[in-house]
N, C-alpha and C positions, 0 to 999 in steps of 0.2 A: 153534364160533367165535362169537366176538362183534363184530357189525356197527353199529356207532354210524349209528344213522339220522337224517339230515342232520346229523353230526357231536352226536349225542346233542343232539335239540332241545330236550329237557326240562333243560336245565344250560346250552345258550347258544343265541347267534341264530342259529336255524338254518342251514345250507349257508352261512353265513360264513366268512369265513378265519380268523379266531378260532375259532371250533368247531373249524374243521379240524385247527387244530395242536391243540388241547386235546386231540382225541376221537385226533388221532396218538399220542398219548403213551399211551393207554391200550389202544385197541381192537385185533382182528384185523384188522378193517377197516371201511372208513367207505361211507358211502350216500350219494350225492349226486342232485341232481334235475336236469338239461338241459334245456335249451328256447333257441329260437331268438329273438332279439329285434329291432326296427323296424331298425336301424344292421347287421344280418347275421351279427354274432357271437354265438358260443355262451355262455350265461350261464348259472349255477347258480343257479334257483331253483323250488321244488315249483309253487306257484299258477300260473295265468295272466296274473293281475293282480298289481298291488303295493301291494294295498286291506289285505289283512289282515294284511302283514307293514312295510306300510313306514307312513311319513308320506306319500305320495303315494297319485295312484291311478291309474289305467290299465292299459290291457293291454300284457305285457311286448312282445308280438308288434307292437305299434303305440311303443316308447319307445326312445331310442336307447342304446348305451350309455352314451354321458357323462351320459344325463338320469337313467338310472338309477344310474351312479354317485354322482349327488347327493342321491340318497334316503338314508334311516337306517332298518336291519333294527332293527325293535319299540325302537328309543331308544337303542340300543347304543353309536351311533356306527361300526358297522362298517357297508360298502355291497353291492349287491350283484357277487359276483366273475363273472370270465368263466371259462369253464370250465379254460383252460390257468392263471388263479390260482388255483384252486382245485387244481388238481393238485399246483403247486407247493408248498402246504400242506402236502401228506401225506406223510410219510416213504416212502422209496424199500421200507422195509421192510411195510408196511401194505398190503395189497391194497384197492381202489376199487371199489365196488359203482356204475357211471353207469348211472341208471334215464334212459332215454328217454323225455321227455314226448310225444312228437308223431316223427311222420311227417318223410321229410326231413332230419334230419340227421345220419342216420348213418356216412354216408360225412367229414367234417367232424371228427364225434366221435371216429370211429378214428385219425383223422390225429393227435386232440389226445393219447388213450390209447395209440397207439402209439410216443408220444415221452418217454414217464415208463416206469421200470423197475420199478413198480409192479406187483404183479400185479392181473388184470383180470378181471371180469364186466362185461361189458356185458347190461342189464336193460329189460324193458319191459310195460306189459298188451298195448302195440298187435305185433298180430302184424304190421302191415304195415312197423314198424321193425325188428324182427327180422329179418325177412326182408331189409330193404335194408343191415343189418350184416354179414348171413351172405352176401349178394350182393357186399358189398367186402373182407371176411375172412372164408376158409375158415377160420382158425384161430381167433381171439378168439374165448374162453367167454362165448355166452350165458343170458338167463335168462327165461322165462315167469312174468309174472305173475299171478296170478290170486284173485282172491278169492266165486269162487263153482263150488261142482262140476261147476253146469250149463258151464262154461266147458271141462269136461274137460284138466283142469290136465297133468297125467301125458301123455294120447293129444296132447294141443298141442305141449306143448315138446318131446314125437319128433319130431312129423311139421316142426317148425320149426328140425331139428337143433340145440336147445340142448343141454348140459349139465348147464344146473339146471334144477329150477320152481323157484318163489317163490311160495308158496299164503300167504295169509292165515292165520291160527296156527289159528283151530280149528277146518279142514277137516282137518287132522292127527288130530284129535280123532275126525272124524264121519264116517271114512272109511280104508281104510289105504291113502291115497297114499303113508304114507312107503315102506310096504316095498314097492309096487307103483315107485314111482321108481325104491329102493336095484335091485330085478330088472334095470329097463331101464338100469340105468348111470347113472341120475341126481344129482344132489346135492340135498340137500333144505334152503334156507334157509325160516324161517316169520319174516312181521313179523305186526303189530311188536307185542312185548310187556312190559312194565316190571314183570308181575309176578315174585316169583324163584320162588314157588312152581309157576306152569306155565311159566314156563323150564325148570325141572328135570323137569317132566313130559314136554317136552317132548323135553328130553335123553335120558329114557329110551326114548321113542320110537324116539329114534337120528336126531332132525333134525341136518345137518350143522353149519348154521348158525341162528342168534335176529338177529334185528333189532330192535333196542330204542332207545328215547329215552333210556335210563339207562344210566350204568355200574356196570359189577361185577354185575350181574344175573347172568351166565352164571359158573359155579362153576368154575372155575381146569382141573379133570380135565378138562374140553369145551373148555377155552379151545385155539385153535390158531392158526397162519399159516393164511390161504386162501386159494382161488379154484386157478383153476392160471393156471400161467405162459405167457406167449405165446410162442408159436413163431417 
């Protein structure tokens, strides 16, 4: 499958609601970023700050959302959304990849994922969000992030009962997590890559999913619906 990472940043403003519908129209599913912001709602955006993607600056965690509403993602004219507009974006058909920036609000974020008929990964590096997901849903799939072996990608995401990892694309390469994953029941997404040539290396591998900034990377034969469904 193919995962538009923040709605294929490399084609528009990233985790935009613009991207969003765009990267709906094409992908298996889309990648978004969460983070908690000054005012308490949940808002879609990777940074901390809103230095390198806006006209302003500050940290998101100190800005409320109206002030962030009045900023402009890289000149676009689109702002940043809260996490339930951003939902509302993605067709009901598209599964959502929500990567947890931080600690905190995973109980919030279920509430907002459990209200779209979307299919669902919920994702993150911090194992202490994972854990506060899997502590408010038994059911919601989710995902270990990890982009170093020393992290023990594979032995994490059991022992944190996800469903997926999420390794970095070439620990796939330097290691055979995938087939040690596919053993333990896993799914295996790698980000993020925009090349097509180890995309498809990748695919032979048997990674379930790619995470890319680009479309049409992933070759139609791999392309699929993902995630699973929630219970």
């Amino acid at each position: 499958m193919e995962i538009a990472h923040r709605g294929y940043a490399a084609e528009a403003p990233e985790n935009t609601i613009a991207a969003l519908r765009r990267a709906g129209r094409r992908a298996d599913a889309v990648e978004i970023d969460v983070r908690r912001c000054g005012s308490g709602e949940l808002v879609v955006i990777h940074d901390a700050d809103v230095d390198r993607l806006t006209d302003g600056t500050g940290r998101v965690a100190d800005l409320s959302l109206s002030e962030l509403r009045a900023l402009d993602v890289l000149g676009s004219g689109e702002s940043i959304p809260t996490l339930d507009e951003a939902l509302a974006a993605v067709p009901s058909d598209v599964a959502v990849n929500a990567e947890l920036k931080e600690a905190g609000i995973a109980a919030d974020a279920v509430d907002a994922l459990d209200a779209v008929a979307n299919q669902i990964i919920v994702s993150s590096f911090s194992e202490r969000a994972l854990r506060e997901t899997r502590d408010v849903s038994a059911s919601i799939p989710t995902a270990y992030l990890a982009d170093r072996l020393r992290d023990r990608p594979v032995t994490t995401a059991v022992e944190l009962d996800c469903r997926y990892v999420h390794p970095r694309y070439a620990l796939c390469f330097y290691s055979p997590l995938v087939a040690r994953a596919h053993e333990l029941g896993l799914g295996v997404n790698a980000w993020t890559v925009d090349d097509p040539l180890v995309v498809r290396a990748l695919c032979r591998l048997g990674v379930d999913g790619v995470v890319t900034d680009r479309s049409g990377v992933v070759p139609d034969r791999y392309r699929s619906a993902a995630g699973d469904r929630k219970a």
